[in-house]
N, C-alpha and C positions, 0 to 999 in steps of 0.2 A: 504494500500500500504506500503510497509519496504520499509524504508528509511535508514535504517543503515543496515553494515554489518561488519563484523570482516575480518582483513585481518590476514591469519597466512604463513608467510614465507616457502616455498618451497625449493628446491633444481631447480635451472634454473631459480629461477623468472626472477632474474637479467638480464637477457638475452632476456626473454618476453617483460621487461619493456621497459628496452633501444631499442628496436623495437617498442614500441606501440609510444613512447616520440618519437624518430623520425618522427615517421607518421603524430602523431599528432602538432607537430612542423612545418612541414609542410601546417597546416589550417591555412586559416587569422584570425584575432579573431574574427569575424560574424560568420566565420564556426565553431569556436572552442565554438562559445556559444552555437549555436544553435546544436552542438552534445550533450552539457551538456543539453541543455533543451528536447531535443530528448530523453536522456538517464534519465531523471526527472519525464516525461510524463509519458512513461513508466512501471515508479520504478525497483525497484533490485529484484531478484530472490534469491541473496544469490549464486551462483556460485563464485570458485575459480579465473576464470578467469574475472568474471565483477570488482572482490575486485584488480585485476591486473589492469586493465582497468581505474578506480577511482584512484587509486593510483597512474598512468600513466598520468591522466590529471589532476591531482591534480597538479604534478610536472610542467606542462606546464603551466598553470592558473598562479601558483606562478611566472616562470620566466616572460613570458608575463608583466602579471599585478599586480605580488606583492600582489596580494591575490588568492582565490579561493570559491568558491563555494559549495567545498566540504570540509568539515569540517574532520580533523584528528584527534583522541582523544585516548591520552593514547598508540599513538604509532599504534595501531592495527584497529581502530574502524573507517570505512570513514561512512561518514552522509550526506547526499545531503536533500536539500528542494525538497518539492512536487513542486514548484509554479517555473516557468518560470524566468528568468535571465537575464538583458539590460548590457551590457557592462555598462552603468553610473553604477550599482547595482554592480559590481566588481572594476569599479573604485573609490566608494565611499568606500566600503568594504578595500579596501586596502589603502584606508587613517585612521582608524578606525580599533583598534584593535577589536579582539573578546574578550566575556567573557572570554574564554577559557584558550587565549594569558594572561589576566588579571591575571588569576587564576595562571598561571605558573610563571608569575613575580613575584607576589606576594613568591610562595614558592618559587624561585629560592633568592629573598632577603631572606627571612625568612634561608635558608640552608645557605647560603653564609655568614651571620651574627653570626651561630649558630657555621659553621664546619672551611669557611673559603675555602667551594670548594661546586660543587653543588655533593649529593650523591643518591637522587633518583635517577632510574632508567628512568625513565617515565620523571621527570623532566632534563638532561642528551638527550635522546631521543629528546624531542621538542626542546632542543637547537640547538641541533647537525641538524636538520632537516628544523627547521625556521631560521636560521642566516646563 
């Protein structure tokens, strides 16, 4: 089953999204979980628009619950588990950084020590996106 896929920006995504985020803002969070465990079960195809769709509820998870489920990597890359998801499982996850989040503090000191601002791109990107 693919559990990751690459999102690569469009022309109009913007417009896709802020529709899907609407929609999905509209679920209570039983429903917003169990769409993710729906779309989990499943797995990905790798279509353009599921990579809209992931990115769309990725955003919603985050304002909700201050975490997500779906893992964002490198700006481009969403990552869903195979295995089913309890609301406690996002609200433990969002008290509890990921490795991920680790790894980008870590470089974000290590740049910010070295240049005095951050200059990855990639590092830059998850700021602008998580904070």
């Amino acid at each position: 089953m693919i559990t990751a896929i690459a999102y690569f920006k469009r022309e109009g995504d913007e417009e896709i999204i802020s529709e899907m985020i609407s929609n999905l803002e509209k679920m209570s969070e039983d429903e917003l979980i169990s769409e993710y465990n729906r779309v989990a079960k499943r797995g990905l195809f790798a279509a353009h628009g599921q990579a809209l769709y992931l990115f769309s509820m990725r955003r919603v998870f985050m304002i909700q619950f201050g975490a997500s489920p779906i893992e964002l990597i490198g700006g481009n890359l969403l990552k869903i588990t195979s295995s089913e998801v309890t609301i406690q499982d996002i609200r433990k996850a969002a008290s509890e950084p990921t490795e991920y989040d680790m790894e980008m503090l870590s470089r974000l000191r290590r740049e910010v020590r070295a240049f005095g601002k951050m200059k990855s791109q990639e590092l830059i990107s998850w700021w602008n996106f998580e904070h």
